[in-house]
C-alpha positions in Angstrom: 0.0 0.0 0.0 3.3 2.5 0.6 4.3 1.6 -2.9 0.6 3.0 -4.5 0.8 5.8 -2.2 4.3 6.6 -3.4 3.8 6.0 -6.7 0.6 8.6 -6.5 2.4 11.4 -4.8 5.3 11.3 -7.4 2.5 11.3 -9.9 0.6 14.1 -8.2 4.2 15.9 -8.4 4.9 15.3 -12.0 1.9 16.5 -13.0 2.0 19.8 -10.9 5.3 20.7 -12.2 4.7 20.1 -16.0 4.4 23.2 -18.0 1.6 23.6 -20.6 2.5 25.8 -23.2 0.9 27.6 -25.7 2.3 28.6 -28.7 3.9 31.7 -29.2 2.3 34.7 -30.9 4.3 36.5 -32.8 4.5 39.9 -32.0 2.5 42.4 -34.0 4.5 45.4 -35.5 2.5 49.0 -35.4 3.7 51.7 -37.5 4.5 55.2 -35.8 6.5 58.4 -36.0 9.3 58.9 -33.6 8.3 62.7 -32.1 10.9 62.8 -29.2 13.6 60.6 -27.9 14.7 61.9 -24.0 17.5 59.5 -24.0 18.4 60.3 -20.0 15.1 59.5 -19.0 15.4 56.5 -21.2 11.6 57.3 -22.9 10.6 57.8 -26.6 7.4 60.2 -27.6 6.1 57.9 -30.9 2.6 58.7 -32.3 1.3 55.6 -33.6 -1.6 53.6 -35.3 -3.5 51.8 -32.5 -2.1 49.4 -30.5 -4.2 46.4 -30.7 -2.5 44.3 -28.1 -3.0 47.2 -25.3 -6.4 48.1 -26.2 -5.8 51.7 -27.2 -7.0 53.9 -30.2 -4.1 55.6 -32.2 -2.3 58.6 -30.3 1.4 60.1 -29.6 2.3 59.1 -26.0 5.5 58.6 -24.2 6.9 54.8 -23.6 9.9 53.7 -21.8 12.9 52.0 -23.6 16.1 50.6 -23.4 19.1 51.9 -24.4 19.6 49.5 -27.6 16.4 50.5 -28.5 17.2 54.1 -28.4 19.9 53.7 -30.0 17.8 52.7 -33.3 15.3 55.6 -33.4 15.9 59.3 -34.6 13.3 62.0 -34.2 11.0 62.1 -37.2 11.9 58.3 -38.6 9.0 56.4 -39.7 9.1 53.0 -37.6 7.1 49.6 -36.4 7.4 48.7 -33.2 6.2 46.2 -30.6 5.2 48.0 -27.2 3.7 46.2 -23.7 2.9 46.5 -20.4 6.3 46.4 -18.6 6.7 46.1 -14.9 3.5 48.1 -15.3 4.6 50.5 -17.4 3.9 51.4 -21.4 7.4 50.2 -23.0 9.2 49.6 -26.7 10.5 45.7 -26.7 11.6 45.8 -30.3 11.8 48.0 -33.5 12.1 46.8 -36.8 
């Protein structure tokens, strides 16, 4: 009877720790305008076509970036772009 309850508490365990995954969606590209780049505060001004994975009508607003993704963008440059929800906040994760 030890042996069944083992052998059910190592499957319990297995299939607790197994990961399900989905698969990946690629990331969709929206098309904007780089307006300002404040490179010390590490945010980029873009006005852009709506952002369908946020939920939000087109706009110009402010998101946070890195700095090799600032380093791509110059003020006025027609780009696409991937933004999300960051640590809570509104960021550029790629630029193409």
């Amino acid at each position: 009877m030890k042996t069944v309850g083992k052998l059910l508490a190592a499957l319990a365990l297995a299939v607790s720790t197994a990961t399900f995954s989905l698969p990946a969606q690629a990331a969709e590209f929206t098309k904007g305008v780089v307006k300002k780049i404040d490179t010390k505060a590490k945010k980029v001004t873009i006005d852009h076509e709506a952002l369908k994975n946020l939920d939000m009508p087109a706009m110009t607003m402010v998101f946070r970036a890195d700095d090799a993704v600032l380093a791509k963008l110059k003020e006025g440059a027609s780009i696409e772009f991937v933004a999300d929800r960051v640590n809570g906040k509104l960021t550029v994760t790629e630029i193409k």
